[in-house]
C-alpha positions in Angstrom: -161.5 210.9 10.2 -164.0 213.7 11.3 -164.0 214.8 6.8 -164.7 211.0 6.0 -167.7 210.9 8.6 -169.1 214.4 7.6 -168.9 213.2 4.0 -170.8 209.8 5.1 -168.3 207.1 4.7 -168.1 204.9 7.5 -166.2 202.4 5.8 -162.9 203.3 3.8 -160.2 200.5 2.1 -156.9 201.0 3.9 -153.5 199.6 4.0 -152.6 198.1 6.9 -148.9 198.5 7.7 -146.4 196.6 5.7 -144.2 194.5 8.5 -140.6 193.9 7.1 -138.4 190.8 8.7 -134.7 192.1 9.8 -132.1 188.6 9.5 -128.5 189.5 10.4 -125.9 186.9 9.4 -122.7 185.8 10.8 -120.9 184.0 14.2 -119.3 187.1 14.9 -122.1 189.2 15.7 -123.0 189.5 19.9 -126.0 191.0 21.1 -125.6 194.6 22.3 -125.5 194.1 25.8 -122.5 191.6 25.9 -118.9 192.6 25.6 -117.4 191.6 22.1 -114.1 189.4 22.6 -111.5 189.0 19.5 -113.0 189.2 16.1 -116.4 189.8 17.4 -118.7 193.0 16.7 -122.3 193.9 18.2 -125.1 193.6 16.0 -126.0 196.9 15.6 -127.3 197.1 11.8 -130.7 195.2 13.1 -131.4 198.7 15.4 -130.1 201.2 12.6 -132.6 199.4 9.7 -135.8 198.8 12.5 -135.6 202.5 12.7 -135.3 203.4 9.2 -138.4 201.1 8.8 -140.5 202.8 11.0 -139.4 206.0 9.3 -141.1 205.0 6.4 -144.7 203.7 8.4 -144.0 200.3 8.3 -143.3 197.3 11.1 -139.9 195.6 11.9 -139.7 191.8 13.3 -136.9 191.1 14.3 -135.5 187.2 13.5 -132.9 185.7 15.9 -129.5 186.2 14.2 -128.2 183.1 11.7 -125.2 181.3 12.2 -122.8 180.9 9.1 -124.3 177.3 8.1 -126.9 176.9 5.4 -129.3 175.8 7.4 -129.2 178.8 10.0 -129.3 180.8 7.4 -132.2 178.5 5.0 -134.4 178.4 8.1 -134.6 182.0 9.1 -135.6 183.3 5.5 -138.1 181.1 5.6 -139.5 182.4 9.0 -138.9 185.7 7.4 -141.2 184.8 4.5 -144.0 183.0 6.9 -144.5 186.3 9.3 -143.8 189.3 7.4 -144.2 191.2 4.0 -140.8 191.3 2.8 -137.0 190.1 4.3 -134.0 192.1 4.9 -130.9 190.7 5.6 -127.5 192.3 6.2 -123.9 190.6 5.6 -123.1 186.8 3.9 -124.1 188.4 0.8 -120.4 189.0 -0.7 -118.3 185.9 -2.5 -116.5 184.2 0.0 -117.1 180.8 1.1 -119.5 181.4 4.2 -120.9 184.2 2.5 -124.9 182.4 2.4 -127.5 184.2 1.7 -127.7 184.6 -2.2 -127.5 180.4 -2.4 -130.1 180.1 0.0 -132.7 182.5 -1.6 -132.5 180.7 -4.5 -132.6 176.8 -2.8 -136.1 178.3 -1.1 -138.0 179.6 -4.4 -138.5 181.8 -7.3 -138.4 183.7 -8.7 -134.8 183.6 -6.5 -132.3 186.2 -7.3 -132.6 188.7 -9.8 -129.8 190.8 -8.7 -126.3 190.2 -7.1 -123.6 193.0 -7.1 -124.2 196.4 -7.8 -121.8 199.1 -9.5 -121.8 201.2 -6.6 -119.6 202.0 -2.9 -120.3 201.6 -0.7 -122.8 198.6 -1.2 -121.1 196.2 -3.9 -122.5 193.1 -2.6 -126.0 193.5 -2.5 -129.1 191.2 -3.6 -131.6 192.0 -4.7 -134.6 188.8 -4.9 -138.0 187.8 -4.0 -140.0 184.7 -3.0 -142.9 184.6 -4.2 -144.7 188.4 -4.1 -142.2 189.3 -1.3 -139.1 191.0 -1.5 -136.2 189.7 -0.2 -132.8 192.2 -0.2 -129.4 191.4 0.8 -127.8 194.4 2.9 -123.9 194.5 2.9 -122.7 193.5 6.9 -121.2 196.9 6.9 -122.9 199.2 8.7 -122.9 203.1 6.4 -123.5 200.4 3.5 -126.3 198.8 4.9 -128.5 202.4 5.4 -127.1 203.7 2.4 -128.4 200.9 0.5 -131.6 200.8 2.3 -132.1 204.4 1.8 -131.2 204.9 -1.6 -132.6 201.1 -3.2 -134.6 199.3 -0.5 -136.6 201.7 0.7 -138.7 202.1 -2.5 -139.2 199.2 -3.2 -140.7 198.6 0.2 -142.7 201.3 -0.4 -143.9 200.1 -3.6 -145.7 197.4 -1.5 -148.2 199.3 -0.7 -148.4 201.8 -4.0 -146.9 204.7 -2.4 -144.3 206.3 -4.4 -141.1 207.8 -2.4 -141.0 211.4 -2.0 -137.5 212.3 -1.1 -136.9 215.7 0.3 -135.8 217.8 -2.3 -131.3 217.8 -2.3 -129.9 221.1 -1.0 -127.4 223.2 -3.4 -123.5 223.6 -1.9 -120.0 224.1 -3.2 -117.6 221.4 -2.6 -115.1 223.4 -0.4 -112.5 220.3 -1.8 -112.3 218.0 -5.3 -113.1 214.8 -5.0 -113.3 211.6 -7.2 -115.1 208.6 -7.7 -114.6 205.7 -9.7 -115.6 205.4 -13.9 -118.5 203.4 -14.6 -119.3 203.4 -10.5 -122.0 205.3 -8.6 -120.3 206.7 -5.3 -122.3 208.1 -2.0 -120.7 210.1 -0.4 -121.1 211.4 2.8 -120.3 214.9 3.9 -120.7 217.7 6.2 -122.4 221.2 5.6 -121.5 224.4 7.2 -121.8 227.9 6.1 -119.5 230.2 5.0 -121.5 233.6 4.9 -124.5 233.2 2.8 -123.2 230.4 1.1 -123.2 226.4 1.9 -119.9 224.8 1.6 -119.8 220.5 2.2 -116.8 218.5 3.2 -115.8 215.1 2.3 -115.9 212.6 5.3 -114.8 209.5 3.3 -116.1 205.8 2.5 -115.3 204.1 5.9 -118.1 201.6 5.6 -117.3 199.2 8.4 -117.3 202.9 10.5 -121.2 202.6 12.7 -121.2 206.5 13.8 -120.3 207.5 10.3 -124.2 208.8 8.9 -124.9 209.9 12.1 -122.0 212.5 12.1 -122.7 213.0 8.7 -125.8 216.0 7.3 -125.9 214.1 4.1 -124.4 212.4 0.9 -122.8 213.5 -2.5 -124.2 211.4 -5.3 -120.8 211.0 -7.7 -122.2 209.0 -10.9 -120.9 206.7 -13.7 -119.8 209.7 -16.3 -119.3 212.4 -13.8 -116.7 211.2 -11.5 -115.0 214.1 -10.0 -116.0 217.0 -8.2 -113.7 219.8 -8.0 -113.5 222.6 -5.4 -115.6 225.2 -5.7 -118.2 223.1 -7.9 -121.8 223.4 -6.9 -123.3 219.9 -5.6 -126.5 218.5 -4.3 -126.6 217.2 -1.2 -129.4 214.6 -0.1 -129.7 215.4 3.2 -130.6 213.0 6.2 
């Protein structure tokens, strides 16, 4: 502020802060203060991605959480799309019968959805869509696929909302202290742990448990595995994208 004043501009074009609404989806999701009874979970994924929005400078708004009927789910995009920049929604985006969200994107505009299902785990049931100029992304319900998703897919395009262009940290170089595999024609993320071994890095698997909440929070980072090079075997050297 004091360089643009010296230099004489009182007046400079700015971005104001992108606000993104968070939707989550489905009658078994309790708010965090209540006790869940039999088949019920707290709806934790709001919290996780409101957080990981303000990482990146913008604004969450939270929307009340949609029941599994069409019109829960119809009317909350839409309050999405009237208040804020962009939508997020996690869970009714798979292929069952309750599952909502990608028939309701498209009964409320286009161009709709451009995107449903991706070739990676965890994260498969994705959507990717927009109404309008706004983006509207389908999360998985589970929680390590909802951030890794948002991390590795969601976040730049949020960013792109306001011509910024994501500038990960660089990945750290490791040797797998195990082999591991992933799945032909699949992208895998994997997240592991890092410790040292004298001067050198080693990382250990944790596993794809993507219903598992504490999962990236234990974790230092993730193993991209891609399409044509799916296993890793001990002793390789890996990059690690680190949280």
């Amino acid at each position: 502020m004091g360089v643009l004043a010296t230099l004489g501009y009182s007046e400079v074009p700015v971005y104001r802060k992108p606000t993104f609404a968070i939707i989550s989806t489905g009658d078994e999701l309790v708010p965090p203060n209540m006790k869940p009874g039999p088949g019920q979970v707290r709806d934790s994924n709001r919290y996780a991605l409101a957080g990981a929005i303000r990482q990146l400078g913008g604004e969450p708004l939270h929307i009340p959480r949609a029941l599994d009927e069409p019109e829960a789910h119809e009317a909350a995009i839409r309050e999405g799309l009237s208040r804020a920049d962009g939508v997020l929604l996690t869970g009714g985006s798979s292929v069952g019968v309750r599952d909502l969200v990608p028939r309701m994107i498209d009964r409320i505009g286009e161009p709709g959805v451009v995107v449903h299902g991706l070739r990676v785990r965890p994260g498969k049931p994705t959507v990717l869509a927009a109404i309008g100029e706004k983006p509207v992304i389908g999360l998985p319900g589970n929680p390590t696929s909802a951030l890794m998703i948002f991390r590795n897919i969601a976040a730049p395009i949020l960013c792109g909302l306001t011509g910024e262009v994501p500038r990960m940290p660089a990945p750290m170089t490791a040797r797998a202290a195990t082999a591991f595999s992933g799945k032909p024609g699949w992208t895998w993320f994997v997240p592991v742990r890092v410790s040292s071994e004298g001067a050198e890095r080693l990382v250990t698997l944790m596993g794809i448990h993507s219903s598992h909440t504490s999962l990236l929070a234990r974790a230092d980072g993730y193993v991209v595995i891609s399409e044509d090079h799916t296993r890793v075997e001990a002793g390789e050297s890996v990059e690690v994208h680190s949280f």
